[in-house]
N, C-alpha and C positions, 0 to 999 in steps of 0.2 A: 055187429061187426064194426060199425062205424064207429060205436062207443066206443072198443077197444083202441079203435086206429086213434082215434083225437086224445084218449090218456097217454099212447105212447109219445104221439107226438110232442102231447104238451109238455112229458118228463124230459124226452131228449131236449125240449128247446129250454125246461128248467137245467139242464145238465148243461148245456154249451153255454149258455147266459152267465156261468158264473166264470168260466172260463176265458170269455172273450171280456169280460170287467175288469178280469184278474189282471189285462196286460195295459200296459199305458202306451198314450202315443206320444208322449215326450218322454219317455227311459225307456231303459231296459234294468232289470232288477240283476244285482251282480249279488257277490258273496256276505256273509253276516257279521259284523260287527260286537263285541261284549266291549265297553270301555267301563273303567270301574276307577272310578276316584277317591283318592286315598288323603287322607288328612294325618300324617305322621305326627305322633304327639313330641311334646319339648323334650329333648334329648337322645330320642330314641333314631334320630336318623342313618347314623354309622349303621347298630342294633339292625335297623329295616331295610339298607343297601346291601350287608352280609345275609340277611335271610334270603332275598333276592340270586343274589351269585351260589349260595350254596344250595339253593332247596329250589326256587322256582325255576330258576336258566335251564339246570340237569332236566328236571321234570317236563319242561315245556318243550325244550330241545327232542326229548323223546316223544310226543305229541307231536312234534313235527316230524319226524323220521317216521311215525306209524302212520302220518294222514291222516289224523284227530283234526289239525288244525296245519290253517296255512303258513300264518306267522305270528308274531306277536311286535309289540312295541309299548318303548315307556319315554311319557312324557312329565316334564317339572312344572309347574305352572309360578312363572316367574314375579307375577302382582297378584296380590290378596286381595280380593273386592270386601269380602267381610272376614271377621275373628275366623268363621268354622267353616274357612274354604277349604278348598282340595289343594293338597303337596303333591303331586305325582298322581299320572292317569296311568294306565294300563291299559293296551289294547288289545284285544285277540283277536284276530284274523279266523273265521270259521267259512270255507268253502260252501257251505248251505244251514239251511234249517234243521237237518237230516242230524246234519254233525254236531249238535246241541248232546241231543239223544246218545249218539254212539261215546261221546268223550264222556258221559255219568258212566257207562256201564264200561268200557276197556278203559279208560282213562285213570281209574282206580287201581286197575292192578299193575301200571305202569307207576303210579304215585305210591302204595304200597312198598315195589321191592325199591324204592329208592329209598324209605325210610326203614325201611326193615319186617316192620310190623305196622297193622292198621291202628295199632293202639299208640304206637309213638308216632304215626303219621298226626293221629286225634290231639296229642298234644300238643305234638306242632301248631298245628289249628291253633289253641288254646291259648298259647304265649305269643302268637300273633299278636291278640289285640292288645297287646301291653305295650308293642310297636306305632300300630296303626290303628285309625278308628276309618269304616268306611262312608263315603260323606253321601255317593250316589251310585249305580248302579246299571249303566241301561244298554239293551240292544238292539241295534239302527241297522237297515238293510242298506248295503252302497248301492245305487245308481248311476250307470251310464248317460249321461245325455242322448238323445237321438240327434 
């Protein structure tokens, strides 16, 4: 009996241990960041602010209305440090980690009826990178200060 009691005890204390690790004493962990930098190739900038207003605003716009995501935002980056920096960042605003997940699986059928079909959606894609080349990629959790 005693065996039993000191494995459960030791698994609860492995179960709360990752728990009480997970939380910091200087933040609190807030919502999740996608920022995605874009390097617009020569000419094609008109080309990539109309792809913008007509394809991603509609689309994102309804990701916000369904609760996919909280916001978005786009930034210029005004000085080039090298040849193959980033033109424009992209930010999206996701309420958790959760909401990763749910915007692959509803977030298509919402991108879908705005292109009509999944196969001219695919296209879309396609003639993208004749716009844009993407230079980085990443997602940052925000933190609150304590």
């Amino acid at each position: 009996m005693k065996k039993v009691l000191s494995v459960v005890l030791f698994a609860a204390t492995l179960l709360t241990a990752g728990a009480a690790t997970a939380q910091s004493p200087n933040y609190n962990s807030g919502p999740v960041w996608r920022v995605v930098y874009y390097s617009i190739k020569p000419g094609q900038g008109d080309a990539f602010w109309k792809d913008i207003r007509d394809h991603f605003r509609p689309i994102y716009d309804e990701f916000k209305k369904a609760g996919l995501i909280s916001d978005y935002k786009f930034f210029t980056n005004p000085v080039s440090d090298h040849p193959n920096d980033w033109d424009v960042a992209l930010a999206i605003l996701y309420p958790n980690w959760a909401a990763l997940d749910e915007l692959d699986a509803k977030g298509a059928t919402i991108a879908t009826k705005h292109y009509g079909s999944r196969e001219a959606m695919i296209e879309a894609g396609k003639r993208r990178t004749e716009l844009r080349e993407v230079v980085a990629n990443h997602l940052a959790r925000e933190v609150m200060l304590k």
